[in-house]
mmCIF file of the C-alpha atoms, coordinates in Angstrom:
data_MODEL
# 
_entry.id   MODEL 
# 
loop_
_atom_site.group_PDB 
_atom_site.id 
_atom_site.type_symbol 
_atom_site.label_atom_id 
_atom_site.label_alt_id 
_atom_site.label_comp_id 
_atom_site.label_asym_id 
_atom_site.label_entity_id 
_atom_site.label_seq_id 
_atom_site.pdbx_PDB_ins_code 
_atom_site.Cartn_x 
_atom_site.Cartn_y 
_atom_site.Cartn_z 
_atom_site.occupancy 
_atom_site.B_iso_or_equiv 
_atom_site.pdbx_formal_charge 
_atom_site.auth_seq_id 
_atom_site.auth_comp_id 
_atom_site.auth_asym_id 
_atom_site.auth_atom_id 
_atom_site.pdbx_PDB_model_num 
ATOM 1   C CA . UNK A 1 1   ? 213.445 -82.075  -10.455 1.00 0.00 ? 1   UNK A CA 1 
ATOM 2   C CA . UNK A 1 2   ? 216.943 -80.623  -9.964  1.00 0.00 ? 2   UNK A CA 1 
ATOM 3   C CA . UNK A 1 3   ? 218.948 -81.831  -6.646  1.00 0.00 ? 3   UNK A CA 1 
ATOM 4   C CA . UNK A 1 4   ? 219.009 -79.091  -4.210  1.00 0.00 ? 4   UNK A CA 1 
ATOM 5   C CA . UNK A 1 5   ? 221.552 -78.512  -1.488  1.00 0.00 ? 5   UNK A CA 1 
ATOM 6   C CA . UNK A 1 6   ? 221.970 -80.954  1.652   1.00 0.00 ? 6   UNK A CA 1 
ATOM 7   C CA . UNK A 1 7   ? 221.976 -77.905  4.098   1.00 0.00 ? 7   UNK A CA 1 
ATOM 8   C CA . UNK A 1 8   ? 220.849 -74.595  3.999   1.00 0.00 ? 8   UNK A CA 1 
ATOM 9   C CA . UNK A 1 9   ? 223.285 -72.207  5.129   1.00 0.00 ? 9   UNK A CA 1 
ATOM 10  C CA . UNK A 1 10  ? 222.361 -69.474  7.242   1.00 0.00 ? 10  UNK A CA 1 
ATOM 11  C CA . UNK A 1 11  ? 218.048 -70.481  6.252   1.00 0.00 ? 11  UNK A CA 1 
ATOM 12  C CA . UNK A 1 12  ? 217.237 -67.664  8.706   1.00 0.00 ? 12  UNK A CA 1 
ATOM 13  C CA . UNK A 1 13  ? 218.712 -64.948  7.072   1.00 0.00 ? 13  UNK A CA 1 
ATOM 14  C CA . UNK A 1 14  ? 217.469 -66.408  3.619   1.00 0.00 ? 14  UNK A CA 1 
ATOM 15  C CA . UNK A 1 15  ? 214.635 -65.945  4.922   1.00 0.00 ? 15  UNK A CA 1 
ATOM 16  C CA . UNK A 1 16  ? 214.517 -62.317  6.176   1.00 0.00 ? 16  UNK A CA 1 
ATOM 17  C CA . UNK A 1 17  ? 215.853 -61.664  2.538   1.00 0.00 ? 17  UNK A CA 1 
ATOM 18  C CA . UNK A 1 18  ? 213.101 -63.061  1.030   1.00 0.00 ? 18  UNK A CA 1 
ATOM 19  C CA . UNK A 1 19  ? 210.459 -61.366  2.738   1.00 0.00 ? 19  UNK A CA 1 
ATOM 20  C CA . UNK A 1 20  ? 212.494 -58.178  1.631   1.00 0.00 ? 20  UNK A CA 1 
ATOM 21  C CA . UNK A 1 21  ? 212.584 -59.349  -2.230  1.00 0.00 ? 21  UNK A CA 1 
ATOM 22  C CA . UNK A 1 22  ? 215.807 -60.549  -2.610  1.00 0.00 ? 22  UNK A CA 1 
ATOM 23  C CA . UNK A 1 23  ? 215.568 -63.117  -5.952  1.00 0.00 ? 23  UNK A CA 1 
ATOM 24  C CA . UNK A 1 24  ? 218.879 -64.644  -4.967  1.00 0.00 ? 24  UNK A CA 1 
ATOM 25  C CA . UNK A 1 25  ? 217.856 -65.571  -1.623  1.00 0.00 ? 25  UNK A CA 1 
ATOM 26  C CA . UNK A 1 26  ? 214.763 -67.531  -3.008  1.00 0.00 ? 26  UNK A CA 1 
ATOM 27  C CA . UNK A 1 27  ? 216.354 -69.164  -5.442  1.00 0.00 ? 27  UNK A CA 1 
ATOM 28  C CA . UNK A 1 28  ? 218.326 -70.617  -2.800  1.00 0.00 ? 28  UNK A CA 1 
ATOM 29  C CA . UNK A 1 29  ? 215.544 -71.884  -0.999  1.00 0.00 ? 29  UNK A CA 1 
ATOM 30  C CA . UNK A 1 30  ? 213.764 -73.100  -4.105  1.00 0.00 ? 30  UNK A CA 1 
ATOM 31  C CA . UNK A 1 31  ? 216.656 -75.406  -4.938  1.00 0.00 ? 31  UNK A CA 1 
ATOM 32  C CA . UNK A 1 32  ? 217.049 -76.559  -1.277  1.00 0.00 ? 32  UNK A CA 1 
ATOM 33  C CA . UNK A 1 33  ? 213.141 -77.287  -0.790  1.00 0.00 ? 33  UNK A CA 1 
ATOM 34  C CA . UNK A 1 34  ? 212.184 -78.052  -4.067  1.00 0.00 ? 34  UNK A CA 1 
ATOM 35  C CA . UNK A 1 35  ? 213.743 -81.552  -3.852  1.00 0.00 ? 35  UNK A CA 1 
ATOM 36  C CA . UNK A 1 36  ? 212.563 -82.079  -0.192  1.00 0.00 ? 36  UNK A CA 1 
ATOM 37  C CA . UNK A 1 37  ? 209.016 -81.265  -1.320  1.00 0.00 ? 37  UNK A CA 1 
ATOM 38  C CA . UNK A 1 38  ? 208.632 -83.610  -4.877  1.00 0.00 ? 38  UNK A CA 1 
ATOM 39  C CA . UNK A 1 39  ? 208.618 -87.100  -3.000  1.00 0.00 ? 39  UNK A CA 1 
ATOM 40  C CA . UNK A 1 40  ? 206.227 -85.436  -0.060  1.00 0.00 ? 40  UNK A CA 1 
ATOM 41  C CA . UNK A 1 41  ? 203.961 -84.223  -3.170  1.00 0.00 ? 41  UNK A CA 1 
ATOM 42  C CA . UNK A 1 42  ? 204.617 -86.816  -5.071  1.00 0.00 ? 42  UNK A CA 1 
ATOM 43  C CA . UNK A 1 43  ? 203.188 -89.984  -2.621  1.00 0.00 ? 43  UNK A CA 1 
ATOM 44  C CA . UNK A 1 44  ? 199.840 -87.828  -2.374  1.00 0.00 ? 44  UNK A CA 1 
ATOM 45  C CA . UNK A 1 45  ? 199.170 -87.227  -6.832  1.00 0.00 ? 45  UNK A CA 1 
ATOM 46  C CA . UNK A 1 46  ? 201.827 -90.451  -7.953  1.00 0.00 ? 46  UNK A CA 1 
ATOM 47  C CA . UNK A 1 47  ? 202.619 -88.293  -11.240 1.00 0.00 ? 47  UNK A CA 1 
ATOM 48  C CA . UNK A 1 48  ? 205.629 -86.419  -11.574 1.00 0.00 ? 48  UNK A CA 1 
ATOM 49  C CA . UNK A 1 49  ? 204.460 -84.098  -13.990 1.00 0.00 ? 49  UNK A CA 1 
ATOM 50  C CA . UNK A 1 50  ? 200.994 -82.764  -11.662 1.00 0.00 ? 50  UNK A CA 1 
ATOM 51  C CA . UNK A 1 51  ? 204.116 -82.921  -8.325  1.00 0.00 ? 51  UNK A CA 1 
ATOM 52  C CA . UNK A 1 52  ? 205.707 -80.265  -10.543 1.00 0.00 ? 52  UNK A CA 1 
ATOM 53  C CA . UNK A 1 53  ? 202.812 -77.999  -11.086 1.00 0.00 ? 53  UNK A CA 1 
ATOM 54  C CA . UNK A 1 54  ? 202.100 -78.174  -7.423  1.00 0.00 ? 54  UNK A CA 1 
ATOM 55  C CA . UNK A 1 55  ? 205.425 -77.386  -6.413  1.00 0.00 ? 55  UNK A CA 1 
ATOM 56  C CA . UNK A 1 56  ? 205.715 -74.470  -8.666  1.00 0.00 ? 56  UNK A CA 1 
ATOM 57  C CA . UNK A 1 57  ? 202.201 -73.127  -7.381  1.00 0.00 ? 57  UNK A CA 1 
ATOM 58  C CA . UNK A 1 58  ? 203.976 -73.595  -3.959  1.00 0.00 ? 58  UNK A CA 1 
ATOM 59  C CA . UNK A 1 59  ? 206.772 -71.294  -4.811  1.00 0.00 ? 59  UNK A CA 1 
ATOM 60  C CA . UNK A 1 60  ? 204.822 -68.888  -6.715  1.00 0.00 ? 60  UNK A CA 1 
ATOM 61  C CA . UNK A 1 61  ? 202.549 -68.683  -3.457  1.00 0.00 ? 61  UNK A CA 1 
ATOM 62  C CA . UNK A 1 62  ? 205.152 -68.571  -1.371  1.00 0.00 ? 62  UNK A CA 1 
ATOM 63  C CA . UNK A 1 63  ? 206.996 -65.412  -3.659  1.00 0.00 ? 63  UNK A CA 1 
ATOM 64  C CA . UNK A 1 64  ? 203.677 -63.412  -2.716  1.00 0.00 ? 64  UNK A CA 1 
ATOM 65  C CA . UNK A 1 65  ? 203.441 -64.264  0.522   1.00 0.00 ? 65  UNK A CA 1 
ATOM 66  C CA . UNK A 1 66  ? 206.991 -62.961  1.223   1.00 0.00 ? 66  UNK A CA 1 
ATOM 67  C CA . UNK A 1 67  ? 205.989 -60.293  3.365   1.00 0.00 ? 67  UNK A CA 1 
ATOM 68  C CA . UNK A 1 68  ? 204.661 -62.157  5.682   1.00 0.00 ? 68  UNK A CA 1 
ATOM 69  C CA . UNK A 1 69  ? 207.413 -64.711  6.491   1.00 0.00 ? 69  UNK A CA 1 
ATOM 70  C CA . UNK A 1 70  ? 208.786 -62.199  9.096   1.00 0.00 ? 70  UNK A CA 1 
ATOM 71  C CA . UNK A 1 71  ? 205.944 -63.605  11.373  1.00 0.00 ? 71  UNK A CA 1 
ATOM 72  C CA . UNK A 1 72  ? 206.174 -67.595  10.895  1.00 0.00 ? 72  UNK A CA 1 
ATOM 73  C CA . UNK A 1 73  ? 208.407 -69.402  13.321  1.00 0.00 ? 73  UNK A CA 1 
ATOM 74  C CA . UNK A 1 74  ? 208.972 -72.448  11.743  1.00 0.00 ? 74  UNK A CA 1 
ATOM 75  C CA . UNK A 1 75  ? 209.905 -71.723  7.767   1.00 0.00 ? 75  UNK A CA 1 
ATOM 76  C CA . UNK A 1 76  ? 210.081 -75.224  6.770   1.00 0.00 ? 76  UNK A CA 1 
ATOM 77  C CA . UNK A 1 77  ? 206.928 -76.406  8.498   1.00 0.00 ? 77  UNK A CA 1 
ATOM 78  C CA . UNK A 1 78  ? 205.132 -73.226  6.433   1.00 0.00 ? 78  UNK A CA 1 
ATOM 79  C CA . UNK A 1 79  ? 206.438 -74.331  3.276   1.00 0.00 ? 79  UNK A CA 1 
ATOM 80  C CA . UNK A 1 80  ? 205.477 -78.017  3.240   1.00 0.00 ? 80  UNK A CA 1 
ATOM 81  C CA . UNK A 1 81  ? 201.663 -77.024  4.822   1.00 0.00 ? 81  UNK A CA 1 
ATOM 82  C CA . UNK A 1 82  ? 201.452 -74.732  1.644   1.00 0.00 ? 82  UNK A CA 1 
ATOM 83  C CA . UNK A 1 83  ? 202.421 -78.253  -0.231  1.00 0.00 ? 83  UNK A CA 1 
ATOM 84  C CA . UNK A 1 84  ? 200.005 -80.257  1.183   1.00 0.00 ? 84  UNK A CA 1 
ATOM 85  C CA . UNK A 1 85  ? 196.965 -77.160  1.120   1.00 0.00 ? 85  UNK A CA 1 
ATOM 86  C CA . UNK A 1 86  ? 198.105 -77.005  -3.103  1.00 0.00 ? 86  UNK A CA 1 
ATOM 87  C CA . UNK A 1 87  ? 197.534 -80.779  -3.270  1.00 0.00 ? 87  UNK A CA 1 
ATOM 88  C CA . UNK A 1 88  ? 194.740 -80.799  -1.491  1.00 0.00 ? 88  UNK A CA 1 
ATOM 89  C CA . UNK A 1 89  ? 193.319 -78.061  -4.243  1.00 0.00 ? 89  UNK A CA 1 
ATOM 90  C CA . UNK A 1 90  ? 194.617 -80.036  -6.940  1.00 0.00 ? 90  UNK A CA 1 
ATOM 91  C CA . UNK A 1 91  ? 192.982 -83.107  -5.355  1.00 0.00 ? 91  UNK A CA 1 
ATOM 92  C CA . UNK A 1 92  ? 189.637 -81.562  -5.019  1.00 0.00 ? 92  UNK A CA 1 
ATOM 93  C CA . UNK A 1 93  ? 189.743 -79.888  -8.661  1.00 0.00 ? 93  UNK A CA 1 
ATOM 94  C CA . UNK A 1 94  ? 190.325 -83.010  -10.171 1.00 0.00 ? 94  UNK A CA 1 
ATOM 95  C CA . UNK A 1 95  ? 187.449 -84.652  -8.104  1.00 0.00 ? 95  UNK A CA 1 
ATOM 96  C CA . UNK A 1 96  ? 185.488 -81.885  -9.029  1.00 0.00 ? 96  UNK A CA 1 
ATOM 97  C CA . UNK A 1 97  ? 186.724 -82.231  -13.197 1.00 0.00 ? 97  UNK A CA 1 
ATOM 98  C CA . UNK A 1 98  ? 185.672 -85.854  -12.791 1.00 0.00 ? 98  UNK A CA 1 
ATOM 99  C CA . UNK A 1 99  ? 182.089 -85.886  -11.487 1.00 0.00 ? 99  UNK A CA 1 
ATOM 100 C CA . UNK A 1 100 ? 181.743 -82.374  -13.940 1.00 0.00 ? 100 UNK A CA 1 
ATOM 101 C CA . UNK A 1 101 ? 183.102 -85.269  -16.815 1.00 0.00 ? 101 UNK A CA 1 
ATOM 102 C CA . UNK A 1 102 ? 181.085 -87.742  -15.572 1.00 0.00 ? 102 UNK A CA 1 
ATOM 103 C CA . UNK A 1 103 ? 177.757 -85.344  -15.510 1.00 0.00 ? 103 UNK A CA 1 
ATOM 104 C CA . UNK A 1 104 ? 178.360 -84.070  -19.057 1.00 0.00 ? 104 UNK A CA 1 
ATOM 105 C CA . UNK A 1 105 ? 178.657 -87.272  -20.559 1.00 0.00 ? 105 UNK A CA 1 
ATOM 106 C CA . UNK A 1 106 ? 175.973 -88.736  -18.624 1.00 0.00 ? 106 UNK A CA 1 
ATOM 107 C CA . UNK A 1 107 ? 173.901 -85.913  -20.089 1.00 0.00 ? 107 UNK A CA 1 
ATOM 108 C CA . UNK A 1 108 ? 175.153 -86.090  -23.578 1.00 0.00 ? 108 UNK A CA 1 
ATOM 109 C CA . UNK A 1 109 ? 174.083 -89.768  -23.282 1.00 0.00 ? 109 UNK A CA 1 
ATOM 110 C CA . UNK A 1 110 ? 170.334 -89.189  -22.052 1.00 0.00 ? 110 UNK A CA 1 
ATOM 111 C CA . UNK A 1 111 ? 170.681 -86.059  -24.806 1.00 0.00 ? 111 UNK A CA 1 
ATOM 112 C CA . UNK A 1 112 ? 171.524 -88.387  -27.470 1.00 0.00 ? 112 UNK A CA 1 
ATOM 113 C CA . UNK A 1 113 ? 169.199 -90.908  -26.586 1.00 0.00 ? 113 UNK A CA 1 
ATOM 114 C CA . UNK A 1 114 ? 166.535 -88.839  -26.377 1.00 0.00 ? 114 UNK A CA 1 
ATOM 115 C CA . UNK A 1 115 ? 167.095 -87.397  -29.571 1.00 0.00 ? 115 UNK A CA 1 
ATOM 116 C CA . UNK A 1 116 ? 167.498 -90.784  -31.356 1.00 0.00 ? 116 UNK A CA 1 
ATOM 117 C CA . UNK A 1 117 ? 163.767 -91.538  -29.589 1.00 0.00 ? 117 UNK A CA 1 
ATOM 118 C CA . UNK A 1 118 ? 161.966 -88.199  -30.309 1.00 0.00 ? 118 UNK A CA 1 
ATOM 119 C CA . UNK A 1 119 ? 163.743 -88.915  -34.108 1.00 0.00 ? 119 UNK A CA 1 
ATOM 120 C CA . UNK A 1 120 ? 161.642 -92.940  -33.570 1.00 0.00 ? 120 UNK A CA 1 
ATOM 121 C CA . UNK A 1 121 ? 158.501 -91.234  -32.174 1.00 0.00 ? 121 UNK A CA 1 
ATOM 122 C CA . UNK A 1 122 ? 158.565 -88.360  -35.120 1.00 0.00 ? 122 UNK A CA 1 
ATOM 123 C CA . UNK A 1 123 ? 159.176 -91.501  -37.673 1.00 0.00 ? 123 UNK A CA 1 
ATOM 124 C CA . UNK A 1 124 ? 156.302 -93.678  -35.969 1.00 0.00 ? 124 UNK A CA 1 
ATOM 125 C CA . UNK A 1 125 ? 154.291 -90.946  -35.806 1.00 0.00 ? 125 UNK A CA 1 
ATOM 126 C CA . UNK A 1 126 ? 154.245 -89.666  -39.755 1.00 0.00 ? 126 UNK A CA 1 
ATOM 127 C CA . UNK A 1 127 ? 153.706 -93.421  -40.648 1.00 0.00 ? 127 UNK A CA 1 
ATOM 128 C CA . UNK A 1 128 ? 150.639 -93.261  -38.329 1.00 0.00 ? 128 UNK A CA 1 
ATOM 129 C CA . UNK A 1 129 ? 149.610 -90.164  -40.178 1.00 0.00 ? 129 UNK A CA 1 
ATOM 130 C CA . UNK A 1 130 ? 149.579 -91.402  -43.344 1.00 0.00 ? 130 UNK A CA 1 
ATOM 131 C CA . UNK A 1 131 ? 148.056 -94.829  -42.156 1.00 0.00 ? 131 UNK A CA 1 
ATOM 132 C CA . UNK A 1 132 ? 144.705 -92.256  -41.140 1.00 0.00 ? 132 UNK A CA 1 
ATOM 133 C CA . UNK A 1 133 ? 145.089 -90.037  -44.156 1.00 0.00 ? 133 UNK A CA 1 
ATOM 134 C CA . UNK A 1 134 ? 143.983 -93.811  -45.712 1.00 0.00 ? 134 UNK A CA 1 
ATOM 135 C CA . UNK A 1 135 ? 141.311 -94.321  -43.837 1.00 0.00 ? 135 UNK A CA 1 
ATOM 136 C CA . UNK A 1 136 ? 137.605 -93.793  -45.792 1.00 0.00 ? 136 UNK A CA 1 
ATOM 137 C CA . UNK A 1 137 ? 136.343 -89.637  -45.157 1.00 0.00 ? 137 UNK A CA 1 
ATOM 138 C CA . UNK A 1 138 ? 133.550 -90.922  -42.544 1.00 0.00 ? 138 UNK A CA 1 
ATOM 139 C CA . UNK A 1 139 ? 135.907 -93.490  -40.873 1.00 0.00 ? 139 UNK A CA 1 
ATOM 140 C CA . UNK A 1 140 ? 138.815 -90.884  -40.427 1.00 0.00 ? 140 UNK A CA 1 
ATOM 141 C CA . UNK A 1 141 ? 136.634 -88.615  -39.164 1.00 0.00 ? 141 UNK A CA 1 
ATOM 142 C CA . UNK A 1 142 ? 135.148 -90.414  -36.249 1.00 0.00 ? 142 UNK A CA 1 
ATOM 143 C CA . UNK A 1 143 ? 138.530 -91.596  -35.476 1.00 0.00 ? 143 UNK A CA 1 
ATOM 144 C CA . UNK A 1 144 ? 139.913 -88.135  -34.858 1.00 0.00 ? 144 UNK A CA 1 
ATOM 145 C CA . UNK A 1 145 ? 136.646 -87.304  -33.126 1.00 0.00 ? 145 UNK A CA 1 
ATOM 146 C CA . UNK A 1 146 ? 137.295 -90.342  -30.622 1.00 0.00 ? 146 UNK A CA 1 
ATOM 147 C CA . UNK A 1 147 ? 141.527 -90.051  -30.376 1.00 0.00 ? 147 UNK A CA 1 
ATOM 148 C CA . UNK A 1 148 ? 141.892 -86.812  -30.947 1.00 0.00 ? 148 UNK A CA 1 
ATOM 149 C CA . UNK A 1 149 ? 139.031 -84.946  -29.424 1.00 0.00 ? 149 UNK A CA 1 
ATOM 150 C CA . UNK A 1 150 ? 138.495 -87.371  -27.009 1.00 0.00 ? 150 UNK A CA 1 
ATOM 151 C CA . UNK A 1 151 ? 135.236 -87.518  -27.368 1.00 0.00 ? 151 UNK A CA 1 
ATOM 152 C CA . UNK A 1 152 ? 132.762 -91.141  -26.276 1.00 0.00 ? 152 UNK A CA 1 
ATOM 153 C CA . UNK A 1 153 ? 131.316 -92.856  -28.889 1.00 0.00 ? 153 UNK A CA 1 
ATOM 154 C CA . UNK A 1 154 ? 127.696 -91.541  -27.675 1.00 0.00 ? 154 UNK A CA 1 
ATOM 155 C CA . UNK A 1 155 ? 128.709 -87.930  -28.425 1.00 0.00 ? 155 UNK A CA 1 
ATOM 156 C CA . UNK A 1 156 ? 130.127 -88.751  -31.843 1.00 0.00 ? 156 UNK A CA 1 
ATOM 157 C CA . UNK A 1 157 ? 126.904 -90.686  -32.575 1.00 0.00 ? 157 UNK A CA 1 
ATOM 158 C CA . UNK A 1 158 ? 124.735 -87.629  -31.749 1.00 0.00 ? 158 UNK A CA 1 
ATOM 159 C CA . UNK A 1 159 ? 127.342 -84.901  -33.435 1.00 0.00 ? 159 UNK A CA 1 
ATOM 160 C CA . UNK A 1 160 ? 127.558 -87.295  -36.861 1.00 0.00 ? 160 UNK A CA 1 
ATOM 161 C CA . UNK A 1 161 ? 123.788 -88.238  -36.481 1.00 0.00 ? 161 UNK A CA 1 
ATOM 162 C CA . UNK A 1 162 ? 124.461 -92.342  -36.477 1.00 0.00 ? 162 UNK A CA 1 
ATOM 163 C CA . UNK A 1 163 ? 124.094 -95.232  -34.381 1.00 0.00 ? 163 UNK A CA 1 
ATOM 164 C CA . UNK A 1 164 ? 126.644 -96.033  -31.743 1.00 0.00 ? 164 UNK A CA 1 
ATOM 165 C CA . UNK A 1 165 ? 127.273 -99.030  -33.579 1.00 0.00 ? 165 UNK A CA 1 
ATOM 166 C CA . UNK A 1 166 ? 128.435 -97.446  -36.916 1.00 0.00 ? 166 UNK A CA 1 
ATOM 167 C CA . UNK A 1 167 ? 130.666 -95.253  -34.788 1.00 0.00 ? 167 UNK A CA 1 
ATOM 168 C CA . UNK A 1 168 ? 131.636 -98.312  -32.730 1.00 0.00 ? 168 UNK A CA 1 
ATOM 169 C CA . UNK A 1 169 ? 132.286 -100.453 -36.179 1.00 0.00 ? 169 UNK A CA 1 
ATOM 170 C CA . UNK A 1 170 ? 133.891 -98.108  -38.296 1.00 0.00 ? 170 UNK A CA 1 
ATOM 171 C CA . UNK A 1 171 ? 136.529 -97.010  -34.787 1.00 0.00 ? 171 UNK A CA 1 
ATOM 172 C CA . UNK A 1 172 ? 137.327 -101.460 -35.364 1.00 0.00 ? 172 UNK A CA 1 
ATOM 173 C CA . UNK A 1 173 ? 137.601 -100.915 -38.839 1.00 0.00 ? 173 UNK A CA 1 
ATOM 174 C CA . UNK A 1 174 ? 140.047 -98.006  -38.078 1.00 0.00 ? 174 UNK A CA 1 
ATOM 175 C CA . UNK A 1 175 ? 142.343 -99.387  -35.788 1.00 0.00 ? 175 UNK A CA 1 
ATOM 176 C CA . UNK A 1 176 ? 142.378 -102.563 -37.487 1.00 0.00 ? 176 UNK A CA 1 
ATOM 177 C CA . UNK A 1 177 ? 143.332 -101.290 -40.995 1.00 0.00 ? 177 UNK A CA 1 
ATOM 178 C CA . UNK A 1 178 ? 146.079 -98.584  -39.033 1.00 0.00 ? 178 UNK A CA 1 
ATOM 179 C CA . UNK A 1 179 ? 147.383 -101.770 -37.381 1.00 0.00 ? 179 UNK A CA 1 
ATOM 180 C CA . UNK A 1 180 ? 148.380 -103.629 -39.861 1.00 0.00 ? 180 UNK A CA 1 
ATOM 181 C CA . UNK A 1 181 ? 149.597 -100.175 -41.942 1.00 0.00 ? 181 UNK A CA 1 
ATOM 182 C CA . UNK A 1 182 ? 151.625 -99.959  -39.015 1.00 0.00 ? 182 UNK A CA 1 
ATOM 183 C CA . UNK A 1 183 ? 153.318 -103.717 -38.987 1.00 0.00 ? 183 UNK A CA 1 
ATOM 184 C CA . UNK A 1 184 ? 154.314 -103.593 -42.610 1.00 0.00 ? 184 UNK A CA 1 
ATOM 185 C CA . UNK A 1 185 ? 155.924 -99.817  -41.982 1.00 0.00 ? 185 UNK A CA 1 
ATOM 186 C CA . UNK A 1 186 ? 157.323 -99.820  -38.654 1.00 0.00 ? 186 UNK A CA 1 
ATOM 187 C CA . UNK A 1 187 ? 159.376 -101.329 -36.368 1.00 0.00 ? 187 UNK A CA 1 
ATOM 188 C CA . UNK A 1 188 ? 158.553 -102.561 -32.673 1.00 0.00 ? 188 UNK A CA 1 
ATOM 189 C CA . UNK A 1 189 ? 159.826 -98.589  -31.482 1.00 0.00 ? 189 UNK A CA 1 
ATOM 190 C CA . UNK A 1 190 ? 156.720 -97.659  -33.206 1.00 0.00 ? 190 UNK A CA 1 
ATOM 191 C CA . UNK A 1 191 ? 154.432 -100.722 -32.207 1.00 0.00 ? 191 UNK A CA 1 
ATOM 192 C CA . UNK A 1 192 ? 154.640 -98.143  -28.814 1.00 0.00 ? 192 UNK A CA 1 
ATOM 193 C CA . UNK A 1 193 ? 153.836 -95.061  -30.051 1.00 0.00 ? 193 UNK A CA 1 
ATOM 194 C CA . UNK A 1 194 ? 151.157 -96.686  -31.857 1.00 0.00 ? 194 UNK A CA 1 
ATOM 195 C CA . UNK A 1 195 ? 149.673 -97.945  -28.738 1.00 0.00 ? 195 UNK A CA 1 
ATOM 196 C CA . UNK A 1 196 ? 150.324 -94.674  -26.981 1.00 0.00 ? 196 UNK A CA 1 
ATOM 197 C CA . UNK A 1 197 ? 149.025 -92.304  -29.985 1.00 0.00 ? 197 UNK A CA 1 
ATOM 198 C CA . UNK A 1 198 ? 145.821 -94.135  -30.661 1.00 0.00 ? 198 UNK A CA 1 
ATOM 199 C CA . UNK A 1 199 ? 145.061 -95.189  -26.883 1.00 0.00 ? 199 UNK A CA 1 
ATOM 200 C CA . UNK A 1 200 ? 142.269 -93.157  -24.996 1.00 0.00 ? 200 UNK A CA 1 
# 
């Protein structure tokens, strides 16, 4: 940031020229304010480079609002309001950047761990699959009557035309023989979707 003037000679008049587009007459108050406004920035951001942004976005406003200068009263008072209103923006934006940041990667988190489960669960269940696909015709097909259909081991009894015991003894024989096709295949991930899968 460039060292501006001590005084401002005849600030009134630079004034009344600026609002009338004279380029001379604001770079003459640029210089003279610029310097007055970095450390007033500057203690709200604490980083030079963001005090310089704001300060040109101050200037920049202040070119288009030339016009209107013919109605403020106190010039200098204007000027360092439009400072702290531009910090206050820049303040809130990067508020605003942060919880946006923080949201994103809190999402790209719960994406990523839900894709590395639903990638688990697909895993556990294709080994489940395969542990049924095992399983004797009559014994995998009372177990997809019971886990699949949902059906009690009554209603299987009277669809298959056996006892409730046969159904009952070949759904142990099932679960026991998927069980342990399960332990030497999976990990404890799929221990869960076991028990969720084949629970009723």
């Amino acid at each position: 940031m460039s060292k501006g003037s001590q005084y401002l000679l005849n600030e009134e008049q630079l004034f009344k020229q600026l609002s009338e587009g004279d380029e001379r007459a604001f770079e003459s108050i640029y210089r003279y304010y610029s310097s007055r406004l970095f450390p007033f920035v500057d203690r709200m951001v604490r980083l030079p480079e963001l005090t310089e942004e704001i300060i040109q976005d101050v200037f920049i406003l202040l070119w288009a609002k030339r016009e209107q200068l013919v109605d403020v009263s106190n010039k200098s008072s204007y000027i360092f309001q439009m400072a702290s209103n531009k910090t206050l923006d820049y303040q809130r934006k990067i508020a605003s950047n942060k919880r946006l940041l923080e949201k994103v990667t809190y999402l790209s988190t719960e994406l990523s761990n839900e894709t590395e489960e639903k990638v688990l669960y697909n895993d556990s269940a294709a080994v489940l699959e395969e542990a049924i696909n095992l399983l004797p015709q009559q014994r995998k097909l009372i177990y997809h009557l019971s886990r699949v259909e949902g059906l009690s081991h009554e209603q299987i009894a009277e669809r298959l035309d056996i006892s409730k015991s046969t159904v009952a003894n070949q759904m142990v024989s099932a679960m026991k023989h998927i069980r342990t096709f399960m332990e030497k295949r999976a990990d404890l991930f799929s221990y869960a979707v076991f028990y969720f899968l084949t629970r009723k």
